[in-house]
C-alpha positions as CSV (number, residue, x, y, z in Angstrom):
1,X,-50.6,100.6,126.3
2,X,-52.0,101.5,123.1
3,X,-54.5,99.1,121.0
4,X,-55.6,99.5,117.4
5,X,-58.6,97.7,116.1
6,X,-60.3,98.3,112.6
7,X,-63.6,99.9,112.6
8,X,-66.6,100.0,109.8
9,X,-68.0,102.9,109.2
10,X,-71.3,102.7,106.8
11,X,-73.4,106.0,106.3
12,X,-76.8,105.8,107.0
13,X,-80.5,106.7,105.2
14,X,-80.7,109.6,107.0
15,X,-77.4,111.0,105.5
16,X,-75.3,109.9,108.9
17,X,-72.6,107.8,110.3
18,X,-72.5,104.4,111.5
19,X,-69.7,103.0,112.8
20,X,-68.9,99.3,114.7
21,X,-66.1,97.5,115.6
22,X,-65.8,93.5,114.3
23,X,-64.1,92.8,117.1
24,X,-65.1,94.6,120.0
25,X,-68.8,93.1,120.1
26,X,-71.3,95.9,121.0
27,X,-69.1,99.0,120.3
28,X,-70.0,101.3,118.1
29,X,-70.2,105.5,116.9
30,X,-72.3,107.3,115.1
31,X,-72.2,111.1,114.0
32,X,-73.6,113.5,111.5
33,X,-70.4,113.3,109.6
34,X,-67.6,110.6,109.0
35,X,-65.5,112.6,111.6
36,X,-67.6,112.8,114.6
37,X,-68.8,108.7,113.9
38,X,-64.7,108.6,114.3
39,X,-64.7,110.4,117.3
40,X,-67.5,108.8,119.1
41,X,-66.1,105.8,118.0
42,X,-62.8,106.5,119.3
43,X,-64.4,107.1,122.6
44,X,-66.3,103.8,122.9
45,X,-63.9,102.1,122.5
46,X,-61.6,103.4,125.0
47,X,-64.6,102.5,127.3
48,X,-65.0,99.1,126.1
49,X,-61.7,98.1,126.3
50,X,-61.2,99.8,129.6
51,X,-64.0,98.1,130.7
52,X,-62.7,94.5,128.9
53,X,-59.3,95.0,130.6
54,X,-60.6,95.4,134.3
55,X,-63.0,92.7,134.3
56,X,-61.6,90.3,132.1
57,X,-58.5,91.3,131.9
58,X,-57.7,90.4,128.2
59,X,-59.0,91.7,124.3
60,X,-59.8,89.6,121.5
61,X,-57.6,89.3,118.2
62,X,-57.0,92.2,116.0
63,X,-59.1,91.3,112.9
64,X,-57.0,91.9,109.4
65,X,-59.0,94.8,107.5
66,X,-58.1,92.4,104.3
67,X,-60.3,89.9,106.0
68,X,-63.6,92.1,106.8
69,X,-66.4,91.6,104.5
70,X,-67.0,95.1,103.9
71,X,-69.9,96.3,101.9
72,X,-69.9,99.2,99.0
73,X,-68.7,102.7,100.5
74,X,-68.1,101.1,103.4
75,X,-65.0,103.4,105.2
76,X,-62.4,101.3,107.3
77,X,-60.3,103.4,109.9
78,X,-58.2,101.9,112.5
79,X,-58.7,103.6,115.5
80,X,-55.8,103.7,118.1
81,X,-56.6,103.6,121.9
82,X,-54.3,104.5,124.4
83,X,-54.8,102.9,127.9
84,X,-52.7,104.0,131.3
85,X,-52.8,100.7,133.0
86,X,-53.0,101.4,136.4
87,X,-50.4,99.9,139.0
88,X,-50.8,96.3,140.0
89,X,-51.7,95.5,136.0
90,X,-50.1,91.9,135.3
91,X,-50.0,91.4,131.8
């Protein structure tokens, strides 16, 4: 299955990335430029949702990026997740 969720990526004092997810509480990247905070982003999410899906066995609602209160420079990119659900999965 694939999901796509929005994610906020803010650059930092130190001259990094920052990036969290409004609707996947507690995910988050970070890297030295916009396309590693991407990346690691990318990845934590596939964890979290992994993790979401196996325990819980739902996600929360897709937030509309017109809807995020989003600061100055803040960068939005949606980041797509594709999950092989494993046998037995009852959606």
């Amino acid at each position: 299955m694939r999901f796509v969720y929005p994610a906020i990526f803010r650059k930092t004092k130190e001259n990094t990335f920052h990036g969290f997810f409004p609707d996947l509480e507690c995910c988050y990247g970070k890297g030295d430029t916009l396309e590693e905070a991407v990346d690691d982003a990318n990845e934590a999410a596939v964890n979290w949702i992994t993790v979401e899906l196996e325990e819980e066995g739902h996600l929360p609602p897709v937030s509309d990026v017109a809807d995020l209160e989003l600061e100055e420079c803040d960068v939005v990119r949606n980041i797509a997740v594709t999950i092989r659900l494993t046998d037995g999965y009852d959606e």
